[in-house]
N, C-alpha and C positions, 0 to 999 in steps of 0.2 A: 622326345618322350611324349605318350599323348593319355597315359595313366599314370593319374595320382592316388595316390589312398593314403587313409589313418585310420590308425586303433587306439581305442582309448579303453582303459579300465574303469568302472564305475561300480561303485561302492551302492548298486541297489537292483533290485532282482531284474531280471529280464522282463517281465511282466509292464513293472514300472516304466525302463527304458520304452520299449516298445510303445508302450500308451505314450510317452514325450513325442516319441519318434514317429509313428503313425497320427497323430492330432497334428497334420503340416500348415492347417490354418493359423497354429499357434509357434511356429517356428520364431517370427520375428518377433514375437514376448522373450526368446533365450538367446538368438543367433544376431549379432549386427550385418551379417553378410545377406541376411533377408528382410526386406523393406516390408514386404507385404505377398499373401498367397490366396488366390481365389480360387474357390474350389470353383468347376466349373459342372459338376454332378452332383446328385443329392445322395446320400448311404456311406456306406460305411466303405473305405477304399477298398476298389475290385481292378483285377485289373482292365482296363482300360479305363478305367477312372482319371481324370485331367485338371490339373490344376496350371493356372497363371501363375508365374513368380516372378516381383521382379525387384533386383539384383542392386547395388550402388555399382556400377560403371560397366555395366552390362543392360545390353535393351531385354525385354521384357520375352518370356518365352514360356508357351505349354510346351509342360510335360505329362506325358500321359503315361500310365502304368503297364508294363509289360509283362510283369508276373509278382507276385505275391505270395508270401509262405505265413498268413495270419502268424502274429507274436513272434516271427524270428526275421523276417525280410521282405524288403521291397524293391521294385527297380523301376525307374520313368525315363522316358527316355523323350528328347526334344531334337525335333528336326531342322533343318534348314537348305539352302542347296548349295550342296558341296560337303555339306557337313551333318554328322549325328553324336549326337551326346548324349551318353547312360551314365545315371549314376544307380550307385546302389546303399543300399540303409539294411544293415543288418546288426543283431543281437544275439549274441549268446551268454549262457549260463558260465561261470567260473565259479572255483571255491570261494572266490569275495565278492562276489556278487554276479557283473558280468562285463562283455567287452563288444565294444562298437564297434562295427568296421564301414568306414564312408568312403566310398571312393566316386572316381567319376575316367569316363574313359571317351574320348575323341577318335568318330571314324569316318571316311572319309576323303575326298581328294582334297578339302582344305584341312584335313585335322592336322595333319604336321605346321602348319604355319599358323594356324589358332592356337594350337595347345604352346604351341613357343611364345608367340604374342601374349599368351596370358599365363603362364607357367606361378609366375610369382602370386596374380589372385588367386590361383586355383590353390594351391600350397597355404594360403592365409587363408579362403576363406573356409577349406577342410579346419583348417585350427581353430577357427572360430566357432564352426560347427559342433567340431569335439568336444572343446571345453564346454561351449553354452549347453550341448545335452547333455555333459556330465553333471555342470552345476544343479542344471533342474530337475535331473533326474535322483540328485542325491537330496536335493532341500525338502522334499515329502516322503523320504523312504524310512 
């Protein structure tokens, strides 16, 4: 398997999530699966826009933006050789508010033996992910 994903319900507009979800210098105020994130561009995220993240038990990795849909999604993607990693951050509206969806997706001639190798962080730190935008996203809404 070399895709993971999660959806999460959150109890506050789309607007809100987005603004949690797009502010990625501030992830690791909500998320313990992110230590820290450097933007490495100045403005408001476009795509190719690049940030440093780096990770508990993972080394340290740009990702740069690949596309972008202002207030509904984004995707960055991190290379290396042998391997590429996308994830994606999106947002939509529901009758109670709205729903997350994170995933992240391994390609590749090593992705099959990376994504096994880390199967169980990838699965944790999606959850950790989910909850901590749900929380921050509901505690100003």
């Amino acid at each position: 398997m070399t895709f993971f994903s999660i959806t999460v319900d959150i109890r506050a507009t789309p607007q809100r999530v987005w603004a949690v979800l797009s502010d990625v210098e501030g992830w690791p105020d909500w998320t313990p699966s992110v230590r820290s994130v450097d933007r490495l561009d100045a403005g408001p995220l476009a795509v190719g826009s690049r940030a440093r993240i780096r990770q508990p038990k993972l080394l340290p990795a740009v990702w740069r933006i690949s596309s972008i849909e202002k207030g509904r999604s984004f995707t960055w993607v991190t290379r290396s050789p042998g391997l590429s990693v996308t994830a994606h951050h999106g947002v939509e509206a529901t009758p109670d508010g709205s729903r997350a969806t994170l995933s992240i997706r391994f390609d590749g001639l090593l992705a099959p033996l990376v994504a096994w190798l880390t199967h169980r962080l990838n699965n944790r730190y999606l959850g950790l992910e989910g909850a901590g935008l749900k929380r921050r996203s509901e505690e100003r809404s």
